[in-house]
N, C-alpha and C positions, 0 to 999 in steps of 0.2 A: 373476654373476646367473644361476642355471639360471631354464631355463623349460619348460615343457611345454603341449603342444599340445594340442588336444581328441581324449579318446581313448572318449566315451562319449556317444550320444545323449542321455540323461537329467540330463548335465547343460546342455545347452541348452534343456531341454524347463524343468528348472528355475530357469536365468538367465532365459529369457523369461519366465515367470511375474514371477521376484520383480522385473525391469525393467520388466516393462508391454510388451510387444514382441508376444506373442502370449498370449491367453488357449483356454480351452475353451470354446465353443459355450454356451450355457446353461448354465452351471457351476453355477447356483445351483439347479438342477432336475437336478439329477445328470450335467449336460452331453449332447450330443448326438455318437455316435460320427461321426470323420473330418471333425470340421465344427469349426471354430477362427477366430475371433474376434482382429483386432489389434490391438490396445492403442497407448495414444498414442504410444511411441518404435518398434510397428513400423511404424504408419499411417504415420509419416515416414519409416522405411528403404523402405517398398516404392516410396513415390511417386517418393523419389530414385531406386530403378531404375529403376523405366519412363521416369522423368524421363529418363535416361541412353539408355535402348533408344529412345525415341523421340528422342530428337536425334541415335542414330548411323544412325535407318531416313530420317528426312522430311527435319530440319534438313540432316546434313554429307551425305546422297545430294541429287542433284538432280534425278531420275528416280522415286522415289518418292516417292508419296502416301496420307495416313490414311485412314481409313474405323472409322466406328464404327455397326456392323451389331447387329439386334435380333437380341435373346435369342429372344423366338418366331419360326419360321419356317414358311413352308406344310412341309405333310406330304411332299408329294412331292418338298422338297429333299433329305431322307432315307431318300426310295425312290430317286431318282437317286444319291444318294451310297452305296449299300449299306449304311448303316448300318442300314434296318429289317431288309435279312436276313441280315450276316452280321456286326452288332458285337455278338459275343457273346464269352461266356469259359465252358471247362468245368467246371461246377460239380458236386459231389459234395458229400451229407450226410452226417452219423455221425447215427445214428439213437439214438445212446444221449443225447447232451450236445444235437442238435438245433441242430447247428451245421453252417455250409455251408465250404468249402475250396474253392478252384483245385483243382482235381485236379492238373494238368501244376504247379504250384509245390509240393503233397504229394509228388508225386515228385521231383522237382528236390532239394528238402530229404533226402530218403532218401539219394538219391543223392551227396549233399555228408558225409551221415553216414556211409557208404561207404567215400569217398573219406579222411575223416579217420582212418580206422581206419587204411588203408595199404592197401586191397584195391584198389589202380585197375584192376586188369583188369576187374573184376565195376561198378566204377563205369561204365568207358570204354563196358562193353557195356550195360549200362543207357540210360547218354546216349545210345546209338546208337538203341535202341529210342524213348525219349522223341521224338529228333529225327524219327524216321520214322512216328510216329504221324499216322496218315490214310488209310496206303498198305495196312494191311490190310482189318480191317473195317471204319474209318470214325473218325473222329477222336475221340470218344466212349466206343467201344467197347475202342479198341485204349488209351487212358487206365486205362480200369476192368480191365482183362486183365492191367495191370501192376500197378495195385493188390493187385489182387486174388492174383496173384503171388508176389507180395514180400510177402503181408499186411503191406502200413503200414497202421500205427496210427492213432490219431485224436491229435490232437496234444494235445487239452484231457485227451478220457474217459480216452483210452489204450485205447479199443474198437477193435476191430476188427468192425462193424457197418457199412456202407457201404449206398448206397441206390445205382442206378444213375448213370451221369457224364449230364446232359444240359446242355443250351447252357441262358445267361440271357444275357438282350439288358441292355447296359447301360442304355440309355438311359431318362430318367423320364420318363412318361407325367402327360399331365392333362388334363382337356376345358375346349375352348374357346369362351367365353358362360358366362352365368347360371344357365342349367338344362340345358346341355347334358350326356348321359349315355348317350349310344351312342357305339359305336365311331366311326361315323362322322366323329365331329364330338373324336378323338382328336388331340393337339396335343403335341410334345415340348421339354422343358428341352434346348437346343443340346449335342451331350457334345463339341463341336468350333467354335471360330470361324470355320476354313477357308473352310466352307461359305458363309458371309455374305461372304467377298472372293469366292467365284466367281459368285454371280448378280447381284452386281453389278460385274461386271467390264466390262461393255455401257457401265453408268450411266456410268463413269469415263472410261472412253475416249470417250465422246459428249462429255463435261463438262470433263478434267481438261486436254485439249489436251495428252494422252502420246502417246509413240510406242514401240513394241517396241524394244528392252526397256524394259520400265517394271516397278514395282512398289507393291501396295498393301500399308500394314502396317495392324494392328488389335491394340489389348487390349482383352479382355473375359472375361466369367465362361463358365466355361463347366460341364456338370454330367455327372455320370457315378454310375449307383449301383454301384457297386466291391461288392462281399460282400466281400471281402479287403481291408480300408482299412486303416493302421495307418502306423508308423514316422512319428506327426509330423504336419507340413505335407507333407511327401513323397507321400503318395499321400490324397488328401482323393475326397471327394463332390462338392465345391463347390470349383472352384480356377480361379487365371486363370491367359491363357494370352498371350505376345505373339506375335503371329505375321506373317509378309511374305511372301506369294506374289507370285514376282520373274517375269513372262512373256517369256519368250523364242522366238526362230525355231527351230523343230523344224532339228536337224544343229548349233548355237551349243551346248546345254545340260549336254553333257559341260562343257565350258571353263566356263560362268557355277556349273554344281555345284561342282566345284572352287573356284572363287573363293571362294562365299559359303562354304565350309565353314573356308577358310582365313579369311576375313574375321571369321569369326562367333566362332572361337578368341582373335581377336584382342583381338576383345570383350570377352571374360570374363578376359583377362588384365588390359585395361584398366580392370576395375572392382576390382585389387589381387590376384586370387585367384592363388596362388602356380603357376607352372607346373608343377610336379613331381604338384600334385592334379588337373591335368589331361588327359585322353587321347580320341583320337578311335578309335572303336569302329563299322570298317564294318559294314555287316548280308552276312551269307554268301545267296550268287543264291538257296539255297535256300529264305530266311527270309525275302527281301524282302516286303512287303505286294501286295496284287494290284494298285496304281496305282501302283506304285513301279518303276522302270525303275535307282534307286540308291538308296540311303540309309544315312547312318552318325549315330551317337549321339554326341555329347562330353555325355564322362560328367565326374563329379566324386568322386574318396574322399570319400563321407562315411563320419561311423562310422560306418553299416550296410554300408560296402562301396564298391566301385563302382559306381553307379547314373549311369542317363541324367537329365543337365540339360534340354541341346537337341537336338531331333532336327531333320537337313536331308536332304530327299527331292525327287527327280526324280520329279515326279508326272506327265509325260509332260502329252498330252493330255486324262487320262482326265477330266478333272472338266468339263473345259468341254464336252469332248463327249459326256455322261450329260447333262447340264444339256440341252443343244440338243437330245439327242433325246426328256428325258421332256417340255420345257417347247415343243418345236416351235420356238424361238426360234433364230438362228443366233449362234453364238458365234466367228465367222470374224472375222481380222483382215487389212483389205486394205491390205498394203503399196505405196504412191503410186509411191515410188521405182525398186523392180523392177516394178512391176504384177503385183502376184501377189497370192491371200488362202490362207491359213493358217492355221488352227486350233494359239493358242500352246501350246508345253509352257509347263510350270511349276516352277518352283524353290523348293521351301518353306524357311522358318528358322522352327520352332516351339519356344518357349522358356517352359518353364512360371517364371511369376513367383514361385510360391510356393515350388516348388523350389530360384530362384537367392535368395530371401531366405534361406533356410534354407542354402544353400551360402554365401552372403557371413559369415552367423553361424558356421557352424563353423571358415570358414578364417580367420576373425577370433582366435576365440579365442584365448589366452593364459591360464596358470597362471604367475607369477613371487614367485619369492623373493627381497624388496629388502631388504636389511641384517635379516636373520633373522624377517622378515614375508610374506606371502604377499597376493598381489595379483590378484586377476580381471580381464582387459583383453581389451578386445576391439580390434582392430589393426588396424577396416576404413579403407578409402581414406576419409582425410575427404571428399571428393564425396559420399559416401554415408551418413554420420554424421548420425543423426538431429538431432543438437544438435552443432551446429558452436562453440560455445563456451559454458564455463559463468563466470560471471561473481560475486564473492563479496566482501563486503564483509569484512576482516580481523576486525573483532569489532563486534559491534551499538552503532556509535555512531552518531547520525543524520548527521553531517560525511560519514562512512565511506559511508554510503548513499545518502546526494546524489548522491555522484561516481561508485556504482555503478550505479545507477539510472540514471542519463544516458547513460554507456556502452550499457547493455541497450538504452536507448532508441536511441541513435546507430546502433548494430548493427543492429537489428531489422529495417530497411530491407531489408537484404540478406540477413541470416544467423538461422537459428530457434536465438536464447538461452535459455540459462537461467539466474536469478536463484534463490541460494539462499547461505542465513546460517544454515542449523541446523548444530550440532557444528561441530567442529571442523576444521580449513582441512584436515587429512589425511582426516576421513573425506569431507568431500566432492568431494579429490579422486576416492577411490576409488569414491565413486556413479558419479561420471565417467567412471572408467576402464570400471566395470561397464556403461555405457551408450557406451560406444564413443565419449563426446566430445573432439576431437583437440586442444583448446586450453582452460583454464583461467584466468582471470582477476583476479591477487587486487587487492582496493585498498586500499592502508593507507596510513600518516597523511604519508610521504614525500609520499606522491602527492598530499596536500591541497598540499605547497609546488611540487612544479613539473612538478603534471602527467603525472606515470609510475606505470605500474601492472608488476607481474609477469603475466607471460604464463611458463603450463607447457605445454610438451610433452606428451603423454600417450603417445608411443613410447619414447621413451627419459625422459623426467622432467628433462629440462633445464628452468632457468626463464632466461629472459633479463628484461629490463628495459627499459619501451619507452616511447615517448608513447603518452598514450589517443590522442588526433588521428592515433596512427600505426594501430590494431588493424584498422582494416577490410583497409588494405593487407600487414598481415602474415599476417592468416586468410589473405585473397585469396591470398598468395602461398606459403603455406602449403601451402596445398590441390593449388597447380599444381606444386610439386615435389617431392610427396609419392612416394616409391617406396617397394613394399612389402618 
């Protein structure tokens, strides 16, 4: 049996569609860019991840606790955080197509163009200049100097018309009240959860009866207006995010960084994704963010590349002690035991949800050719399978449907089925396979005398032969010795 692996974003952009997994935004109004909609078999893949990330942050930790923090927040939690003055990106227009570009990803690209030719000396030096942009005239300028340089193009016009590089603040603005419309009274869409674990970091430790180390996790939406959205669910407007800030004694935080980085790997192995698609990608001293004391990416191959999953950062002090200074509040933690108080560091796991859907879909995929046929499968951990069985009566006889119906019913309890009798028992396996469900259920007329139905595999297509009274115990068991 060859098989082939997913070698092409567009065709998961197109299995999501015809599965119901992810739609576009308003599709029926010409849809709305980087904003995606999930359909009933993704509405179930995503839930069973978080399902997952929260029983490896609350459930199997004992030290951690949830928190599910509001979308609006006061103003000044994003003057303390630096995001009103420096969560920006440098944006550059073409003045002919009146479109905007990253400048620092315009050149990035150039540079990659470069590099495919075979010229790496003139790419090497490029990247070098890229890397060091800020150190001459200013991070902006020294952008535009290389544009303007190299004349790169416009990637749409193919102009070479540029407007100068300046910063755009991601974050979305809106006022808050009925008629408010001054600035004053200006209020922002979160582009970060983070922030809702540190001001209530006080609440929890007053309430939760924790002690250092402890940690809180949260999912939630979080919002960002990107100019450069594209490739997917991968980089959206509107995307959630899981995240666990783990507090620890300042001089512990090397050792707890290390753990959760190795911990957090462990995770994404545990939810089937092949190891060889995944790699930890530390940030060089030069590139860390300014709250960051460490931080490394575990990225995933997707078809666009290498790209960051989850990012885990040493955020030091810095958040709780912006917080205590813009809010006057103390953000000290008085350890009983030593008699000492200390302001904790922090240990982040931020894992975007939409990102690990889209990573579970690609490392799912399957192309196979069974006896001169060709088959769509998707290969994720049943844990995570929207539809943990699909259940079929052999041909529309009402006997046939009695006994299928009662199964679905018997199931239901525990497992999201599905009941379906259109075509034929091959094509519906293959909806099956197309939708990722890891068990198949046929009942034909044997089964009126004693009882036994066929159960299919959908990894390999073996069919065994079992009691109905047995199905719940064989999913169940199914499930838990599933390797990928």
């Amino acid at each position: 049996m060859s098989v082939t692996h997913l070698d092409s974003l567009d065709k998961i952009v197109s299995l999501s569609k015809s599965r119901g997994f992810i739609f576009q935004s308003s599709e029926i109004y010409g849809g709305l860019a980087a904003v995606y909609d999930y359909g009933p078999l993704g509405v179930e893949l995503k839930r069973n991840i978080q399902s997952e990330w929260w029983k490896a942050m609350t459930q199997v930790q004992d030290n951690i606790v949830g928190l599910d923090a509001a979308i609006f927040m006061h103003p000044k939690v994003w003057e303390a955080s630096g995001h009103v003055e420096g969560f920006n990106d440098p944006m550059i227009d073409d003045k002919q197509s009146k479109k905007r570009y990253r400048a620092d990803m315009l050149i990035e690209q150039h540079i990659l163009r470069i590099r495919d030719k075979g010229d790496t000396g003139k790419a090497d030096q490029l990247q070098q200049l890229l890397n060091t942009t800020g150190t001459r005239k200013g991070l902006c300028e020294d952008l535009y100097d290389i544009i303007m340089a190299e004349e790169i193009k416009s990637p749409d016009s193919g102009a070479f018309d540029w407007t100068e590089v300046r910063q755009f603040n991601l974050m979305f603005k809106t006022h808050y009240g009925a008629v408010s419309k001054d600035d004053d009274d200006i209020i922002y869409l979160r582009p970060e959860t983070a922030q809702g674990i540190f001001v209530n970091y006080k609440n929890v430790l007053d309430t939760a009866r924790v002690q250092i180390p402890f940690g809180i996790a949260q999912i939630g939406k979080a919002f960002r207006n990107e100019v450069v959205a594209r490739q997917f669910v991968f980089r959206m407007r509107e995307f959630e995010q899981m995240e666990m800030q783990y507090f620890v004694e300042p001089g512990t935080d090397d050792e707890e960084y290390d753990k959760w980085l190795a911990t957090r790997i462990e995770w994404h192995k545990a939810l089937g994704i092949r190891g060889e698609n995944l790699r930890v990608s530390p940030h060089p001293e030069d590139k860390l963010a300014h709250y960051a004391r460490a931080a490394a990416d575990i990225q995933y191959k997707y078809p666009i590349g290498w790209q960051e999953v989850e990012g885990i950062h040493n955020r030091t002090d810095f958040d709780l002690s912006r917080h205590s200074e813009f809010s006057g509040k103390k953000m000290e933690y008085f350890d009983q035991k030593d008699q000492k108080r200390y302001t904790p560091y922090v240990i982040e796991t931020s894992v975007g949800l939409d990102r690990t859907t889209l990573m579970v879909l690609c490392d799912a995929y399957r192309e196979e050719e069974v006896e001169g046929e060709n088959r769509t499968v998707l290969k994720m951990h049943p844990k995570l399978a929207p539809t943990k069985a699909g259940i079929f009566p052999l041909i529309k006889k009402p006997e046939l449907r009695e006994l299928a119906k009662k199964i679905e019913l018997d199931l239901r309890d525990d497992y999201t089925v599905m009941y379906d009798e259109a075509g034929s028992i091959g094509k519906r396996y293959r909806r099956q396979d197309e939708a990722g469900t890891p068990f198949c259920i046929t009942v034909d007329f044997d089964g009126l005398e004693d009882n036994s139905v066929t159960i299919r595999y959908r990894d390999n297509m073996k069919q065994d032969r079992v009691s109905a009274d047995q199905l719940a115990s064989v999913i169940r068991d199914g499930i838990k010795s599933w390797k990928s």
